[in-house]
ChimeraX commands (.cxc) that place a marker at each C-alpha (Angstrom):
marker #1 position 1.79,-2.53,-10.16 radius 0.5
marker #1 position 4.66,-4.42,-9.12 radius 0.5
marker #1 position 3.96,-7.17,-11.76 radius 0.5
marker #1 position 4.28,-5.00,-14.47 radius 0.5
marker #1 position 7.98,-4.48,-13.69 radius 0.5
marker #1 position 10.10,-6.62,-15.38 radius 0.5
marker #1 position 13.41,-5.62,-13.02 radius 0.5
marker #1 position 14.52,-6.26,-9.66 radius 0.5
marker #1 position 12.63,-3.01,-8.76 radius 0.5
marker #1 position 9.71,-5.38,-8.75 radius 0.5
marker #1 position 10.89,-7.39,-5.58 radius 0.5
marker #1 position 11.52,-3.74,-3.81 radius 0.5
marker #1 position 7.84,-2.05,-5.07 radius 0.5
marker #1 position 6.35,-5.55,-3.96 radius 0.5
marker #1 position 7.84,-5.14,-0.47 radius 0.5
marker #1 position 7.22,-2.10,-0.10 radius 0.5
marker #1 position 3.60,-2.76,-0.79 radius 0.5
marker #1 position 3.68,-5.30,1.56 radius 0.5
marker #1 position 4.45,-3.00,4.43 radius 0.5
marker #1 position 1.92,-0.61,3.67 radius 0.5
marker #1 position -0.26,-3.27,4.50 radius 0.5
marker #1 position 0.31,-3.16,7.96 radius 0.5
marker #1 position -1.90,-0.59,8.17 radius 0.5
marker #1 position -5.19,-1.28,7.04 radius 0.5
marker #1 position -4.55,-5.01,8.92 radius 0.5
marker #1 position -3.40,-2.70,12.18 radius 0.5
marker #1 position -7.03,-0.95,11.85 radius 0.5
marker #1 position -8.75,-3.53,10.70 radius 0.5
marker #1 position -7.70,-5.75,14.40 radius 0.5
marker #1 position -7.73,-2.97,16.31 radius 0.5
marker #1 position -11.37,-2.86,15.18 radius 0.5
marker #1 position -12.14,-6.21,16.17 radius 0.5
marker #1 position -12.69,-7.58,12.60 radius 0.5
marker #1 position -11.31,-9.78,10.59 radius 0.5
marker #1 position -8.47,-8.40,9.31 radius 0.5
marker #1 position -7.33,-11.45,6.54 radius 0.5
marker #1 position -10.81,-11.25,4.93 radius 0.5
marker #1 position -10.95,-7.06,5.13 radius 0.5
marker #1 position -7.68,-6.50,3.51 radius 0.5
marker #1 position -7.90,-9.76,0.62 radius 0.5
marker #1 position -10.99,-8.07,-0.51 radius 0.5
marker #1 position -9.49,-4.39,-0.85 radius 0.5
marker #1 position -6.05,-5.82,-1.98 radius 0.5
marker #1 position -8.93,-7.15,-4.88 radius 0.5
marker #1 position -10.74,-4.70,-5.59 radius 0.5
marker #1 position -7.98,-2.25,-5.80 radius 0.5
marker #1 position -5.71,-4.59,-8.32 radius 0.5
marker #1 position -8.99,-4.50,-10.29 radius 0.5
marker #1 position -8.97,-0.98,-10.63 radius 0.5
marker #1 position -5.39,-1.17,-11.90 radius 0.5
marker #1 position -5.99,-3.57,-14.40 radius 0.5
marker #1 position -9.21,-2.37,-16.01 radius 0.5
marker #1 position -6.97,0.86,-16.16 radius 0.5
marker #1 position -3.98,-0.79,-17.64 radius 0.5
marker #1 position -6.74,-2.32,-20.15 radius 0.5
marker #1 position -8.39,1.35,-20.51 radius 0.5
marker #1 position -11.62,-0.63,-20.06 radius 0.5
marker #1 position -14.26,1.80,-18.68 radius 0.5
marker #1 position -14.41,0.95,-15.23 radius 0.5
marker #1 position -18.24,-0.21,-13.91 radius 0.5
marker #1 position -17.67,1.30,-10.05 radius 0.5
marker #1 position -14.74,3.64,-8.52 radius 0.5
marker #1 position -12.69,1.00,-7.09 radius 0.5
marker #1 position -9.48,2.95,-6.67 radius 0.5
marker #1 position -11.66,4.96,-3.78 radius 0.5
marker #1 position -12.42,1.70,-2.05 radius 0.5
marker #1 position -11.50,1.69,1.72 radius 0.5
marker #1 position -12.45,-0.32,4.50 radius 0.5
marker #1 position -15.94,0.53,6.54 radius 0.5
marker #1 position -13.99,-0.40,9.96 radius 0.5
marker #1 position -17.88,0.14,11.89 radius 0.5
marker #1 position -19.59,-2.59,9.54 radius 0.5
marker #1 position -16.90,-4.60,8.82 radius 0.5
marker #1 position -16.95,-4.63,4.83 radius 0.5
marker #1 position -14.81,-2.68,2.07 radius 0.5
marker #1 position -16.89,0.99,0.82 radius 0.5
marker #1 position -16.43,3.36,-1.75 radius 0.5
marker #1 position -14.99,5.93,0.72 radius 0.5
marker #1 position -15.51,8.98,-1.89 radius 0.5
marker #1 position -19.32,8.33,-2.08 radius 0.5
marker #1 position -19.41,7.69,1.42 radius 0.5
marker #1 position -17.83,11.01,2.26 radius 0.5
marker #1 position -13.91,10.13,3.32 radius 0.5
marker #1 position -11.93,12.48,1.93 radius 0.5
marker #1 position -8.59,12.16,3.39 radius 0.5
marker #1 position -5.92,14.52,3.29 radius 0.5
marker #1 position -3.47,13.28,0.61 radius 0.5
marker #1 position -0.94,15.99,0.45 radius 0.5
marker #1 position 0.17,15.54,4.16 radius 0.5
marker #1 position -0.15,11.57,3.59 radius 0.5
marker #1 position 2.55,12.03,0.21 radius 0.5
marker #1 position 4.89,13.67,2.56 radius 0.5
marker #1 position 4.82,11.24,5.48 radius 0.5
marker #1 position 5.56,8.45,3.19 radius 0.5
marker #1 position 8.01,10.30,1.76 radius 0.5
marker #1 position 9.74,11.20,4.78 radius 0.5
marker #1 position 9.74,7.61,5.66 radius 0.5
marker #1 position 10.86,6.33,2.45 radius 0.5
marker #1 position 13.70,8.62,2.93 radius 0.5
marker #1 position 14.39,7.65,6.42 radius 0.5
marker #1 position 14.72,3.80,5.35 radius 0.5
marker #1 position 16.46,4.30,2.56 radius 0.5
marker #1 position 18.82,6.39,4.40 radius 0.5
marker #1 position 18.83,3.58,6.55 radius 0.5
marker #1 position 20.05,0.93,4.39 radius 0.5
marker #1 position 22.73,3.10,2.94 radius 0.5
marker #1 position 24.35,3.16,6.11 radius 0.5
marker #1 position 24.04,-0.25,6.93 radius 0.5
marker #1 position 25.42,-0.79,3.80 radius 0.5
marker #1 position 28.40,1.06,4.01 radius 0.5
marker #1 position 29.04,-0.50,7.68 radius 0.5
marker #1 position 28.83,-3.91,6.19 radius 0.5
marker #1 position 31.27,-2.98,3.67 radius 0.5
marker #1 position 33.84,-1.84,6.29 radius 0.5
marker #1 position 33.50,-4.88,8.16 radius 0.5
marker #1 position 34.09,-6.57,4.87 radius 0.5
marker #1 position 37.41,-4.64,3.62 radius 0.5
marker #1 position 39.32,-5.04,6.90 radius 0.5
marker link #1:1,2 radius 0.2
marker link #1:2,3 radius 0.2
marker link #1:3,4 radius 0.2
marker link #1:4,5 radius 0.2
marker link #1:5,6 radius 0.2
marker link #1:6,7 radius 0.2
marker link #1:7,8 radius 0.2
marker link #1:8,9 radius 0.2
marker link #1:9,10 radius 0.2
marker link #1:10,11 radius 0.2
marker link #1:11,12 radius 0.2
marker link #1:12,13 radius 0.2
marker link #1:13,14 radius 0.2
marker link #1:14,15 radius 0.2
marker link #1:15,16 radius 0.2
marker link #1:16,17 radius 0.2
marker link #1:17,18 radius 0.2
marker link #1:18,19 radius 0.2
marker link #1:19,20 radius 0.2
marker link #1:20,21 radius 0.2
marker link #1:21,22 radius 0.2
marker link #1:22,23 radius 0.2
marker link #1:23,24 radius 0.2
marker link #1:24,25 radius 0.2
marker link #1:25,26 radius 0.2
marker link #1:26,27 radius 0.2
marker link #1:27,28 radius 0.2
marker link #1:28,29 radius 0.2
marker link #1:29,30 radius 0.2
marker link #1:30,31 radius 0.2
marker link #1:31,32 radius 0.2
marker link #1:32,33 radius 0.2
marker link #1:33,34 radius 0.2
marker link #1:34,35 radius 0.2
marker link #1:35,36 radius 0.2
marker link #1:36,37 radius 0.2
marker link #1:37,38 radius 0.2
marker link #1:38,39 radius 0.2
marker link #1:39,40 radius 0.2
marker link #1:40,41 radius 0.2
marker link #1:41,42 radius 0.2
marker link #1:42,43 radius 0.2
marker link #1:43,44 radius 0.2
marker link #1:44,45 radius 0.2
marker link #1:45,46 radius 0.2
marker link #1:46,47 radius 0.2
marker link #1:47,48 radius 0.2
marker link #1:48,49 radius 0.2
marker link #1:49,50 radius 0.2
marker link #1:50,51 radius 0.2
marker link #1:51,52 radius 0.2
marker link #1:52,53 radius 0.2
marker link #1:53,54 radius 0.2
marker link #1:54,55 radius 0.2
marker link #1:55,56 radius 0.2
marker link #1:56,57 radius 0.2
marker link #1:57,58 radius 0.2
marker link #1:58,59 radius 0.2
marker link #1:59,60 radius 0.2
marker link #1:60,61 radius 0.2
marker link #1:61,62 radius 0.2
marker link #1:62,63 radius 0.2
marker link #1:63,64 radius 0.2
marker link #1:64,65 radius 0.2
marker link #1:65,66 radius 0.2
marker link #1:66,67 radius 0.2
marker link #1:67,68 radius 0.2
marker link #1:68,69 radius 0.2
marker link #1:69,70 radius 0.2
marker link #1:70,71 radius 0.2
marker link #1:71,72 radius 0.2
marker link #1:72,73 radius 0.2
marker link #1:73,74 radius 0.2
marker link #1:74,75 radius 0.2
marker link #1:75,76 radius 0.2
marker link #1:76,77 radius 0.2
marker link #1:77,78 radius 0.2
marker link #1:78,79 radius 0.2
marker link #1:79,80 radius 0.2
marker link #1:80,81 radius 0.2
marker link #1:81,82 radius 0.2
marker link #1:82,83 radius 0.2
marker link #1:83,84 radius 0.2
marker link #1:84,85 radius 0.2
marker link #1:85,86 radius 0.2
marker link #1:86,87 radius 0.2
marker link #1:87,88 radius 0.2
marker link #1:88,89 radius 0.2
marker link #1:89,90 radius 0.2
marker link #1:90,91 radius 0.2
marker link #1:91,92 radius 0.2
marker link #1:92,93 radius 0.2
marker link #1:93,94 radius 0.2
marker link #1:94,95 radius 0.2
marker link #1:95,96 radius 0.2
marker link #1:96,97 radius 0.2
marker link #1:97,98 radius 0.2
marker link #1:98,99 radius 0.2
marker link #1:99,100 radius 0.2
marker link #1:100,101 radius 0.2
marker link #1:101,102 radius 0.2
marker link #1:102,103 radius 0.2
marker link #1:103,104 radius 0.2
marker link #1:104,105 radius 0.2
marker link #1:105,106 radius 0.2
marker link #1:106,107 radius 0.2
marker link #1:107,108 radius 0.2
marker link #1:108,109 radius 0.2
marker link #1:109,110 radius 0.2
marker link #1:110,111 radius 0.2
marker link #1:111,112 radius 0.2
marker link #1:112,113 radius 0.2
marker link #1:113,114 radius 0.2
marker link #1:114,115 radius 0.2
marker link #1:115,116 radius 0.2
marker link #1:116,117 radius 0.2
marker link #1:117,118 radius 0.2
view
């Protein structure tokens, strides 16, 4: 998604991305698999999705439900498989956290600033 921006709000979506990573890698270890291969194939399969609905093309498999099968070491389709996760509560927590960072950088902002006008 963060290519099709043509602002600096592509850097911060990119990033931003890029730390949600951590945790499929975090699982994917913590599972004793390889976590590089695991998350370079989902990171694939879900850009796919994106494009072929950019393109409106009619899509051949549900890739945006495609998770990571932590047991057999290989990317599913977590809605046929059953994984129906609770997205409501997930919305929130990222929320919350967005909130909390951005919150975060205000402030040290603002303390930088200070430092800067004395």
């Amino acid at each position: 998604y963060a290519n099709t921006l043509d602002t600096r709000e592509q850097l911060a979506v990119q990033e931003f991305a890029d730390a949600l990573l951590v945790i499929p890698k975090t699982l994917a270890v913590n599972a004793a698999k390889d976590s590089s291969e695991l998350v370079a194939k989902l990171r694939s399969a879900h850009a796919k999705s994106q494009r072929d609905a950019l393109a409106g093309e009619e899509k051949e498999e549900n890739l945006q439900y495609t998770g990571l099968d932590l047991i057999e070491g290989v990317i599913r389709d977590n809605l046929a498989a059953g994984v129906v996760e609770p997205a409501i509560s997930k919305i929130k927590s990222l929320r919350f956290a967005t909130e909390a960072a951005i919150t975060i950088l205000r402030i040290d902002d603002r303390i930088t600033l200070a430092k800067g006008q004395q």
